[in-house]
PQR file with spaces between the fields and no chain letter, atoms N, CA, C, O and H, PARSE charges and radii, in Angstrom:
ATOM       1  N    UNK     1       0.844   -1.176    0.000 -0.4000 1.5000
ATOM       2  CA   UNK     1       0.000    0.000    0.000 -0.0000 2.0000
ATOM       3  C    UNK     1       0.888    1.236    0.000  0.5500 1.7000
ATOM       4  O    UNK     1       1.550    1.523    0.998 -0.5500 1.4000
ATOM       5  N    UNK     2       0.905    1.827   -0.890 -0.4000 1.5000
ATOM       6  CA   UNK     2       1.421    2.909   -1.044 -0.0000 2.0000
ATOM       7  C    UNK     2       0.950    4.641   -0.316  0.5500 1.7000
ATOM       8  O    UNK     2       1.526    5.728   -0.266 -0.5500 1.4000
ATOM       9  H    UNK     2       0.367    1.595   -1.700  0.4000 1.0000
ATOM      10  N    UNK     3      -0.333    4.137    0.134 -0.4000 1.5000
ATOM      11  CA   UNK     3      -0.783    5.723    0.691 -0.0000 2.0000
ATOM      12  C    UNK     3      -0.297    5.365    2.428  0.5500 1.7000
ATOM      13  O    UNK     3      -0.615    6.200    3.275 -0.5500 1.4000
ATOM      14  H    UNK     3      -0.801    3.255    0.094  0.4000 1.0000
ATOM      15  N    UNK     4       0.290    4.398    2.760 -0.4000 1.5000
ATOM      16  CA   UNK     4       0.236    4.303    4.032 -0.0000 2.0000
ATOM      17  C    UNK     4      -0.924    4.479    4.560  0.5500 1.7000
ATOM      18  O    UNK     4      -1.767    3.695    4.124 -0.5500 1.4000
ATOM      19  H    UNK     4       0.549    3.720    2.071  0.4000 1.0000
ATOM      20  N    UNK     5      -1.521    5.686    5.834 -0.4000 1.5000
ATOM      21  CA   UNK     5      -2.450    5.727    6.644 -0.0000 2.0000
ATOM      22  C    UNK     5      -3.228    7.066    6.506  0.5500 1.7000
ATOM      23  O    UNK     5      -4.061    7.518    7.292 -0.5500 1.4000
ATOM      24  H    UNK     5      -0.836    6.323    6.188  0.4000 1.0000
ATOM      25  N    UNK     6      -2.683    7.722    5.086 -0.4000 1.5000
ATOM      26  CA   UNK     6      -3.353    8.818    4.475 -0.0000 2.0000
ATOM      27  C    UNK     6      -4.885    8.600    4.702  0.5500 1.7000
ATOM      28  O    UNK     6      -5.575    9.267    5.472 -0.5500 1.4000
ATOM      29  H    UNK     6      -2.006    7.355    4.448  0.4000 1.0000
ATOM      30  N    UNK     7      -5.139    7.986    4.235 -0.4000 1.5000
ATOM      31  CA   UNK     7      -6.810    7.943    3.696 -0.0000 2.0000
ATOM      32  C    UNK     7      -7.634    7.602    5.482  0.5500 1.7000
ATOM      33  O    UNK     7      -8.671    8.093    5.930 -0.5500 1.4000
ATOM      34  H    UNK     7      -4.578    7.444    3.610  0.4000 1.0000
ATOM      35  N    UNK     8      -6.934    6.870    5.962 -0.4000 1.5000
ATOM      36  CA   UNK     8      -7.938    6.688    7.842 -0.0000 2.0000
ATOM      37  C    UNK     8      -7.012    8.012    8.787  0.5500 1.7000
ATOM      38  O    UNK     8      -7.208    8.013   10.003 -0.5500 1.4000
ATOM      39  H    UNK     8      -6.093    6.471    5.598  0.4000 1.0000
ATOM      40  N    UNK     9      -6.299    8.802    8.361 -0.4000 1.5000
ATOM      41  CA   UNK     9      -5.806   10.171    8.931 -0.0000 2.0000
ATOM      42  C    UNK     9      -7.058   11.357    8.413  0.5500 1.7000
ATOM      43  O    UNK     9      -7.459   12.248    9.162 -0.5500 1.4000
ATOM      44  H    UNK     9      -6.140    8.801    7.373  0.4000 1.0000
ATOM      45  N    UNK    10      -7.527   11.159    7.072 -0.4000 1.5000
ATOM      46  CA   UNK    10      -8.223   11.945    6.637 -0.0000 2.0000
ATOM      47  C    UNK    10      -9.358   11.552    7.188  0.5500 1.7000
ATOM      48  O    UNK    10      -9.847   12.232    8.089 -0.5500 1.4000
ATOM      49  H    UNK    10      -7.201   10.436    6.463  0.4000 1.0000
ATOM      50  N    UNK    11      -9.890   10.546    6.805 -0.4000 1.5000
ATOM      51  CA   UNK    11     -11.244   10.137    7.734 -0.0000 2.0000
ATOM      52  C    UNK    11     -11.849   10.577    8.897  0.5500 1.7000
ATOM      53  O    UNK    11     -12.995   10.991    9.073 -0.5500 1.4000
ATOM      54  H    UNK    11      -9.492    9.994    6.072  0.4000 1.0000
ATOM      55  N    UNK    12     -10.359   10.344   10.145 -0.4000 1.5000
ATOM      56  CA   UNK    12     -10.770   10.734   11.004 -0.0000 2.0000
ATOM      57  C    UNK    12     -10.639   12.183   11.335  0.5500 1.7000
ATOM      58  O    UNK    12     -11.196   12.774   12.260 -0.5500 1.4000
ATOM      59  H    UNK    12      -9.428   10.007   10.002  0.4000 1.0000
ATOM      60  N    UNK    13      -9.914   12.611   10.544 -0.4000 1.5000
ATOM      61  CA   UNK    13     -10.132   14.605   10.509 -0.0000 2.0000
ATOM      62  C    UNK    13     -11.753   14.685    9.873  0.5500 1.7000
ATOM      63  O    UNK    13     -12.706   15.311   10.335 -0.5500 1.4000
ATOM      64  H    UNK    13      -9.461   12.131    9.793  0.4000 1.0000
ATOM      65  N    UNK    14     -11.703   14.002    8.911 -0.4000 1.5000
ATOM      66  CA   UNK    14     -13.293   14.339    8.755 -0.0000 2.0000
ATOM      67  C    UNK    14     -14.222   13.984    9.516  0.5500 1.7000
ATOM      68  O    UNK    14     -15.099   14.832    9.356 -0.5500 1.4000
ATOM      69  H    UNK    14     -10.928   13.494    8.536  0.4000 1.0000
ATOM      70  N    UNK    15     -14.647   13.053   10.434 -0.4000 1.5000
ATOM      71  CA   UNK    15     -15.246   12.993   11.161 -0.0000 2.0000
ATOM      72  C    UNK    15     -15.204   14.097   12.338  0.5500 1.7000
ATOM      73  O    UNK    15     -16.010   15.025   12.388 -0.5500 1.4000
ATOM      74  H    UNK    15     -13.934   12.363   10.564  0.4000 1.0000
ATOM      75  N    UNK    16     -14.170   13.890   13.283 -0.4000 1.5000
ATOM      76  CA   UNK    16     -13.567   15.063   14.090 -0.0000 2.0000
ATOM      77  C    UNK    16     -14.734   16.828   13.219  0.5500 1.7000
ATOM      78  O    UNK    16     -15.651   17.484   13.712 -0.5500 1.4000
ATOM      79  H    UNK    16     -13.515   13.136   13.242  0.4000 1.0000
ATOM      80  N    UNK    17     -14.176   16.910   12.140 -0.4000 1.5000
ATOM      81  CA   UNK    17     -15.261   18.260   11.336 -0.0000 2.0000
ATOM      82  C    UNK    17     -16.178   18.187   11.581  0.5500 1.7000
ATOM      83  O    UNK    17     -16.719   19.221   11.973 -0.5500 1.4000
ATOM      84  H    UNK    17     -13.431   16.376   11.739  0.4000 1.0000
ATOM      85  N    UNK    18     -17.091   16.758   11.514 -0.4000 1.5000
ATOM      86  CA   UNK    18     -18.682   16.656   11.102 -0.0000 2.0000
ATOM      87  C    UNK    18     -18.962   17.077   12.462  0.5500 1.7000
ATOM      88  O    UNK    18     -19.913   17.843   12.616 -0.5500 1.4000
ATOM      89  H    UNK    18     -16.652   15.918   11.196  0.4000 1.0000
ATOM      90  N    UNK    19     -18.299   16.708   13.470 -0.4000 1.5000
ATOM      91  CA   UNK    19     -19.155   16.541   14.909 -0.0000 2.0000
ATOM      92  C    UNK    19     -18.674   17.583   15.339  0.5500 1.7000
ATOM      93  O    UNK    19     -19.515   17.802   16.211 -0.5500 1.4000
ATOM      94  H    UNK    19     -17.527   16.086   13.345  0.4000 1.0000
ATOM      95  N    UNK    20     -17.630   18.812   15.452 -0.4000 1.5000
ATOM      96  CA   UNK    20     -17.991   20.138   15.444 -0.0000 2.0000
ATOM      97  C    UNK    20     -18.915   21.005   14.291  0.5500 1.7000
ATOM      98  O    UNK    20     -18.925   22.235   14.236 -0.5500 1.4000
ATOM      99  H    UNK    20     -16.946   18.634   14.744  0.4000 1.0000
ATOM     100  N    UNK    21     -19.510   20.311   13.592 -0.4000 1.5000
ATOM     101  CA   UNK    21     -20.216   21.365   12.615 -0.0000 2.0000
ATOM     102  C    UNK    21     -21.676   20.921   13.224  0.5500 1.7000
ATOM     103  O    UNK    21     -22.645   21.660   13.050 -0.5500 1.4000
ATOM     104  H    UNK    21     -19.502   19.312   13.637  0.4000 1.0000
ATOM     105  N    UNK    22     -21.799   19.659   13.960 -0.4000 1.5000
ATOM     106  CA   UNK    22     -22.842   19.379   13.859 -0.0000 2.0000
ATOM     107  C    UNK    22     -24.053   19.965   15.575  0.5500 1.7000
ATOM     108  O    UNK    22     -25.236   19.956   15.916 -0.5500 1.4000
ATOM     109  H    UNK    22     -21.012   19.059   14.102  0.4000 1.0000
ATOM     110  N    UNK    23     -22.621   20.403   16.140 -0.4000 1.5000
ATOM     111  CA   UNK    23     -22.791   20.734   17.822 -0.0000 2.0000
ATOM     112  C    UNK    23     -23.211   22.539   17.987  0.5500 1.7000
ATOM     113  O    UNK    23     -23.617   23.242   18.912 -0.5500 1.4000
ATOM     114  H    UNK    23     -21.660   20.410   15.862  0.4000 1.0000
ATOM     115  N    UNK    24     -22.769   22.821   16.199 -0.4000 1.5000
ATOM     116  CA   UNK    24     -23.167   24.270   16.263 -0.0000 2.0000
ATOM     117  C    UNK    24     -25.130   24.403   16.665  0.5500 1.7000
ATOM     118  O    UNK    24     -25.824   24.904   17.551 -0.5500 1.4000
ATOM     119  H    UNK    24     -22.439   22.249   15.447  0.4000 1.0000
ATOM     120  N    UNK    25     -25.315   23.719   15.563 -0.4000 1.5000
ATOM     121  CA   UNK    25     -27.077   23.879   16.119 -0.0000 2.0000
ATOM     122  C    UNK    25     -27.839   23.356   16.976  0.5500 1.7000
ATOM     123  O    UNK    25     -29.069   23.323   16.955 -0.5500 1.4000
ATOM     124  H    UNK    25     -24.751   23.312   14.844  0.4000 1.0000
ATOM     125  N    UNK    26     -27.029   22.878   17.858 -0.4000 1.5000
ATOM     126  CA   UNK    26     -28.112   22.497   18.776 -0.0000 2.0000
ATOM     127  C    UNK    26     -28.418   23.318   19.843  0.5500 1.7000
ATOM     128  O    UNK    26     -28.459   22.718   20.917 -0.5500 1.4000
ATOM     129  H    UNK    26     -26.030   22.906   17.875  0.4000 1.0000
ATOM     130  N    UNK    27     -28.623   24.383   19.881 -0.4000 1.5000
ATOM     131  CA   UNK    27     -29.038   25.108   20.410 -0.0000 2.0000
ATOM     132  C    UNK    27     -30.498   25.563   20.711  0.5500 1.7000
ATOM     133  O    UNK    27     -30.820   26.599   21.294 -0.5500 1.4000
ATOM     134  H    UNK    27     -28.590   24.870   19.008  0.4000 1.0000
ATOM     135  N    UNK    28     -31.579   24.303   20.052 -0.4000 1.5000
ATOM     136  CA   UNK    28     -33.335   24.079   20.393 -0.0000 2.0000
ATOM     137  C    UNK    28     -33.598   25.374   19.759  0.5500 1.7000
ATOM     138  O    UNK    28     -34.793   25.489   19.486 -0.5500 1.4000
ATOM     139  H    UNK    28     -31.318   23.462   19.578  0.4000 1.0000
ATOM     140  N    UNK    29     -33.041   26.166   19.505 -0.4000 1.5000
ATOM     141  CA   UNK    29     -33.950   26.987   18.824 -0.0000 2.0000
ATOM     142  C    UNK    29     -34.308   27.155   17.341  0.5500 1.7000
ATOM     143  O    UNK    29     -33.449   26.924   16.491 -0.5500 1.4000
ATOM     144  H    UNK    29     -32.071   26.073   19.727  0.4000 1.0000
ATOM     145  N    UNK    30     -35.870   27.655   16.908 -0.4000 1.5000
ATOM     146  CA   UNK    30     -36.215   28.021   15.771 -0.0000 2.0000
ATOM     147  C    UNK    30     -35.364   29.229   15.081  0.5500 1.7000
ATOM     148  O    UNK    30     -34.787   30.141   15.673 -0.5500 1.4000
ATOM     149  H    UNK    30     -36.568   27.843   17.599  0.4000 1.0000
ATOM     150  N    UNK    31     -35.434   29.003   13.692 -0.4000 1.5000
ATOM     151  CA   UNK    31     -34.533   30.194   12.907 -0.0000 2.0000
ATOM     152  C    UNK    31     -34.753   31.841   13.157  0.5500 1.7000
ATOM     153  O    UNK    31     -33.890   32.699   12.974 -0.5500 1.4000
ATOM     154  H    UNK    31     -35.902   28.262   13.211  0.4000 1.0000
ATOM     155  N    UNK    32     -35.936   32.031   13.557 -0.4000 1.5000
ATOM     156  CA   UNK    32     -36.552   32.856   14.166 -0.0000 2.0000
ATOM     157  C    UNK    32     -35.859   33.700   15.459  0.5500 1.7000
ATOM     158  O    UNK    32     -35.364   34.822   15.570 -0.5500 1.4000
ATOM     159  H    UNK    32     -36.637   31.334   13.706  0.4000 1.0000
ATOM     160  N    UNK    33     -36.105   32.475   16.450 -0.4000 1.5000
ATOM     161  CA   UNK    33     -35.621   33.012   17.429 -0.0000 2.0000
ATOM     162  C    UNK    33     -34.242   33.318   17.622  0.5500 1.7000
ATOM     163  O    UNK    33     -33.887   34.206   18.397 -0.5500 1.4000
ATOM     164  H    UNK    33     -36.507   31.564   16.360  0.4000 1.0000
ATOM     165  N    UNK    34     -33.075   32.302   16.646 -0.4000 1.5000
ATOM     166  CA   UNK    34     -31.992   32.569   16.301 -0.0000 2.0000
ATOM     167  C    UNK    34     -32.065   34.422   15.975  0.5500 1.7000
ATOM     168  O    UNK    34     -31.410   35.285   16.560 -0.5500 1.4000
ATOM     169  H    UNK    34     -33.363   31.580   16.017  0.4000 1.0000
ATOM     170  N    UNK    35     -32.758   34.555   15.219 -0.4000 1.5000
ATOM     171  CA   UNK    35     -32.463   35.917   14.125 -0.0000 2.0000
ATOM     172  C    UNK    35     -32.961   36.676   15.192  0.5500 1.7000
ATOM     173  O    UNK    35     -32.164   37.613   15.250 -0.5500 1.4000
ATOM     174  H    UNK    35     -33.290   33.855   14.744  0.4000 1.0000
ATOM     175  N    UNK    36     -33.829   36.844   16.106 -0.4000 1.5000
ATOM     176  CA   UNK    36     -34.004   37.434   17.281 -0.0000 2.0000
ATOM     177  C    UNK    36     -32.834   37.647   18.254  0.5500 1.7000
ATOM     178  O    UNK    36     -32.249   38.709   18.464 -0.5500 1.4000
ATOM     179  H    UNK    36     -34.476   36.083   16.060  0.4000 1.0000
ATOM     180  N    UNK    37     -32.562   36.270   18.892 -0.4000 1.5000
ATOM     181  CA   UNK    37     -31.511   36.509   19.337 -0.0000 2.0000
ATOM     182  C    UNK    37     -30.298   37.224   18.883  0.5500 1.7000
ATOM     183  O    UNK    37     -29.789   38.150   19.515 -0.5500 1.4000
ATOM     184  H    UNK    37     -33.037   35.407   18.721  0.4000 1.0000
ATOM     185  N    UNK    38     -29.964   36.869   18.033 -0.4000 1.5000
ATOM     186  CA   UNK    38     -28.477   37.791   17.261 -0.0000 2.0000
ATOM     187  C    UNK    38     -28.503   39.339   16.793  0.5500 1.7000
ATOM     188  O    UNK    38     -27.599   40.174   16.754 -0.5500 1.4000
ATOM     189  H    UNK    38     -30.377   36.117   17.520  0.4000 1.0000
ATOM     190  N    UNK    39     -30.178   39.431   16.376 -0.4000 1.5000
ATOM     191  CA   UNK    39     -30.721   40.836   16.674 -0.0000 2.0000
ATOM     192  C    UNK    39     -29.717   41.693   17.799  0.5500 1.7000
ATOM     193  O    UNK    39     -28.659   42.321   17.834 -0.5500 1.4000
ATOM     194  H    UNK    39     -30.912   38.753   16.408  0.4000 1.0000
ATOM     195  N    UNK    40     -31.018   41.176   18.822 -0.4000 1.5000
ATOM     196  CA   UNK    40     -30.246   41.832   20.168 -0.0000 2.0000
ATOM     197  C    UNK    40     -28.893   42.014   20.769  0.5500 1.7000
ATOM     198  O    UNK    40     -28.534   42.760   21.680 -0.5500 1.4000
ATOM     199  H    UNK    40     -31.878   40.667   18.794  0.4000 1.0000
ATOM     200  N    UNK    41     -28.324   41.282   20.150 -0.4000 1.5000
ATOM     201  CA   UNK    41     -27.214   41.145   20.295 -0.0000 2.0000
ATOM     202  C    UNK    41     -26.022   41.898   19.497  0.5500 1.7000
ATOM     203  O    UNK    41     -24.859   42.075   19.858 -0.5500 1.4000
ATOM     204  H    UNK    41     -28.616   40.676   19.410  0.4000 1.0000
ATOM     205  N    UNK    42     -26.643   42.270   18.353 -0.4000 1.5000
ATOM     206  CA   UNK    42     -26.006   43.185   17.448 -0.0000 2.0000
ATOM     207  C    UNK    42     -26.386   45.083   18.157  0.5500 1.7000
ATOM     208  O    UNK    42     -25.759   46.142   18.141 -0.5500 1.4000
ATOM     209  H    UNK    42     -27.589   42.126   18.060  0.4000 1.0000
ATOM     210  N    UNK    43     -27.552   44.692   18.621 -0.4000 1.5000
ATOM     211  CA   UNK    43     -28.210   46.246   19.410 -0.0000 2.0000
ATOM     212  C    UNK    43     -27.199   46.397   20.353  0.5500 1.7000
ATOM     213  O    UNK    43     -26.314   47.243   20.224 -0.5500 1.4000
ATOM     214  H    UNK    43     -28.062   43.832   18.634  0.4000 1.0000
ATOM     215  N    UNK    44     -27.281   45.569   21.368 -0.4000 1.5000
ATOM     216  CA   UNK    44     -26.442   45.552   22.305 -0.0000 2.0000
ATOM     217  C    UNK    44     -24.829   46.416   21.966  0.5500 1.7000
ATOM     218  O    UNK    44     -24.269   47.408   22.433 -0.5500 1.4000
ATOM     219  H    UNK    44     -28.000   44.882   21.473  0.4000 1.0000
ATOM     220  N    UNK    45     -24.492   45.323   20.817 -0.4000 1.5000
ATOM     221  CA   UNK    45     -23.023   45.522   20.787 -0.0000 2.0000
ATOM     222  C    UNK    45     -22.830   47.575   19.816  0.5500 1.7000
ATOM     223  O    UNK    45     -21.901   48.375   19.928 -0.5500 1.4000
ATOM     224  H    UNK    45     -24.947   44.518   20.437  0.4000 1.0000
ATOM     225  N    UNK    46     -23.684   47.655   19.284 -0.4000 1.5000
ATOM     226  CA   UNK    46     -23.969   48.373   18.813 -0.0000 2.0000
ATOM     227  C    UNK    46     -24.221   50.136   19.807  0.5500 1.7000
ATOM     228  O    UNK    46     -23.671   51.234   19.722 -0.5500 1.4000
ATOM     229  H    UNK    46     -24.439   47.005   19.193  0.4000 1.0000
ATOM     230  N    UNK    47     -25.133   49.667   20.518 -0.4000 1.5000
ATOM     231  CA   UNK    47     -25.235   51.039   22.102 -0.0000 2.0000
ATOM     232  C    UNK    47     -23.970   50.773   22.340  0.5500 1.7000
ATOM     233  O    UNK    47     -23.200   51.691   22.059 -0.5500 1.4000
ATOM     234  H    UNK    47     -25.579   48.775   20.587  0.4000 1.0000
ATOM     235  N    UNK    48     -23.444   49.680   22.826 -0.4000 1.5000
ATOM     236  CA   UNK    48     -21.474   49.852   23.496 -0.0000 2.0000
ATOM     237  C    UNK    48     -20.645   50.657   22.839  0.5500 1.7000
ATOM     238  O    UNK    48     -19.872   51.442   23.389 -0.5500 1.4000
ATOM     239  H    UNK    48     -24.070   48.934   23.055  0.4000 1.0000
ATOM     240  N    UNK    49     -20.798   50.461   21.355 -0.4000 1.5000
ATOM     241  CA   UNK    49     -19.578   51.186   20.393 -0.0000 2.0000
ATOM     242  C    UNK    49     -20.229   52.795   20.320  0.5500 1.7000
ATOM     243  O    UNK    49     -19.460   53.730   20.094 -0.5500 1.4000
ATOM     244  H    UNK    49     -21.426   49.824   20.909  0.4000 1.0000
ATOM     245  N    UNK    50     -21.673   53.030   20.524 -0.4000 1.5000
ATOM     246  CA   UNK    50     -22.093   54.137   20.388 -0.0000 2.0000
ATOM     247  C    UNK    50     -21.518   54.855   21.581  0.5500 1.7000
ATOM     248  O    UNK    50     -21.161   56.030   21.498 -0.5500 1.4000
ATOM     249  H    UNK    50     -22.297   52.270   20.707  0.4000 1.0000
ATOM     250  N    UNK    51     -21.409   53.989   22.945 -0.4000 1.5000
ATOM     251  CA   UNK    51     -21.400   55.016   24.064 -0.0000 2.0000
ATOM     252  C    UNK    51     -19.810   55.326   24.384  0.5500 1.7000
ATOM     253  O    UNK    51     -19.331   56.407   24.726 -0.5500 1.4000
ATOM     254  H    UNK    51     -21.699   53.035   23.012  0.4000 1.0000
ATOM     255  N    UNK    52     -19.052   53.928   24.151 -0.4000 1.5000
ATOM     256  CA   UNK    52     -18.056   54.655   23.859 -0.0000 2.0000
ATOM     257  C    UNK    52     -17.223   55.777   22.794  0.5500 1.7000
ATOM     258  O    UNK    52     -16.227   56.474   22.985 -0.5500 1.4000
ATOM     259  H    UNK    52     -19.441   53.050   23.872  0.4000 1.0000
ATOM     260  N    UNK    53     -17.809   55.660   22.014 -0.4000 1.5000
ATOM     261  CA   UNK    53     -17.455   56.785   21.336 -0.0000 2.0000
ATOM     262  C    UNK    53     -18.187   58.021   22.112  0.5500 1.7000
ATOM     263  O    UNK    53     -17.399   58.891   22.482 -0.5500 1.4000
ATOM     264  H    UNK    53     -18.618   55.094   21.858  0.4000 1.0000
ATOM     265  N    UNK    54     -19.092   58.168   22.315 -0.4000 1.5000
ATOM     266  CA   UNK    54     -19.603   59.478   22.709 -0.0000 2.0000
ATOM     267  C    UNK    54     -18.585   59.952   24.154  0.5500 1.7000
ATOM     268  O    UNK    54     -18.353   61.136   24.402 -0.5500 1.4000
ATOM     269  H    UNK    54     -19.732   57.461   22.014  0.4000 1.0000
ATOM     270  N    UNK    55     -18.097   58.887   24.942 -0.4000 1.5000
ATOM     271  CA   UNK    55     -17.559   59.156   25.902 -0.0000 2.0000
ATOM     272  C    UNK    55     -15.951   59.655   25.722  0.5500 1.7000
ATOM     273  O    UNK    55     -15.109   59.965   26.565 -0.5500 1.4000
ATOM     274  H    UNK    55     -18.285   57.926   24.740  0.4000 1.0000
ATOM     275  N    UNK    56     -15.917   59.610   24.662 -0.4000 1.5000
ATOM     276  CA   UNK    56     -14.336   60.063   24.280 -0.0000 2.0000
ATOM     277  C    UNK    56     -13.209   59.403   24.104  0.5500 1.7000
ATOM     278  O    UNK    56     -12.061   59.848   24.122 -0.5500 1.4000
ATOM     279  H    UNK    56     -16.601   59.359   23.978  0.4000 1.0000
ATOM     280  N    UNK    57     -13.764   57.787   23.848 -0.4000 1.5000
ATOM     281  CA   UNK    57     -12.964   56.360   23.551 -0.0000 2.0000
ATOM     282  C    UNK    57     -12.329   56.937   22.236  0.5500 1.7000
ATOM     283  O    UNK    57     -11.197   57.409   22.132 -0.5500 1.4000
ATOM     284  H    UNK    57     -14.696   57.426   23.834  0.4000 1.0000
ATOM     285  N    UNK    58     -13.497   56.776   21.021 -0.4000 1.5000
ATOM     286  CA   UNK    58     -12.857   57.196   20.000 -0.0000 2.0000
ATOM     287  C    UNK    58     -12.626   55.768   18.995  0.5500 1.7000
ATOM     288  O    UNK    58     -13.319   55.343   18.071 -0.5500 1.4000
ATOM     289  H    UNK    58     -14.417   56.392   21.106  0.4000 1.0000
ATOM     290  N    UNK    59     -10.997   55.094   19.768 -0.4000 1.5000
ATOM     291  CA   UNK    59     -10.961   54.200   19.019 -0.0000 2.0000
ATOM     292  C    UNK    59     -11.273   53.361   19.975  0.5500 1.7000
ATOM     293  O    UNK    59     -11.178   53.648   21.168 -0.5500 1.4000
ATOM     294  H    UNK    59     -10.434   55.439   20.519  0.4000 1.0000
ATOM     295  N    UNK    60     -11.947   51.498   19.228 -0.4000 1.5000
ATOM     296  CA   UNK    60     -12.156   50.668   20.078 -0.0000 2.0000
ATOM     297  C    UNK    60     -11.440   49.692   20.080  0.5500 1.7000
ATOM     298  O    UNK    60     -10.794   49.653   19.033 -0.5500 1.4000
ATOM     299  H    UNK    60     -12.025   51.265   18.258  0.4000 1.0000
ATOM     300  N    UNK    61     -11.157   48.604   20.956 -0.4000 1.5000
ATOM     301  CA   UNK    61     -10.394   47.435   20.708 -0.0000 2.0000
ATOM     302  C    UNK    61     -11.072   46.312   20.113  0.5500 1.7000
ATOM     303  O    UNK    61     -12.252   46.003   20.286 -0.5500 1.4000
ATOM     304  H    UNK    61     -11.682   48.636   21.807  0.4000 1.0000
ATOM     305  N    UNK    62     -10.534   45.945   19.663 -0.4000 1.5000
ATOM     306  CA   UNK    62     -10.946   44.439   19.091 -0.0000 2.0000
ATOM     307  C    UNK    62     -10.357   43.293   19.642  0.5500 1.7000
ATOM     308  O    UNK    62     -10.661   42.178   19.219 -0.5500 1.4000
ATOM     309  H    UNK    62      -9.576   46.196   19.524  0.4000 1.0000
């Protein structure tokens, strides 16, 4: 065999992928409430960058 253990190295990186891609949604919620949630969450982050700037931050960190 010439690939050696290429092909069950890849496998199991691909698996390893599936089951972090697959742990993203379980979070019970409808798409809805997703887009709700992240809403608020954009408001949120959104008043922060507003108030610091007004307060004389200016620049923000990332």
């Amino acid at each position: 065999m010439t690939r050696g253990n290429q092909r069950e190295l890849a496998r199991a990186k691909n698996q390893k992928k599936q089951g972090v891609q697959n742990k993203k949604k379980e979070d019970g919620l409808s798409k809805e409430q997703r887009m709700a949630r992240d809403a608020e969450i954009m408001r949120q982050k959104q008043l922060k960058k507003e108030k610091a700037k007004t307060e004389g931050g200016g620049s923000t960190s990332k």
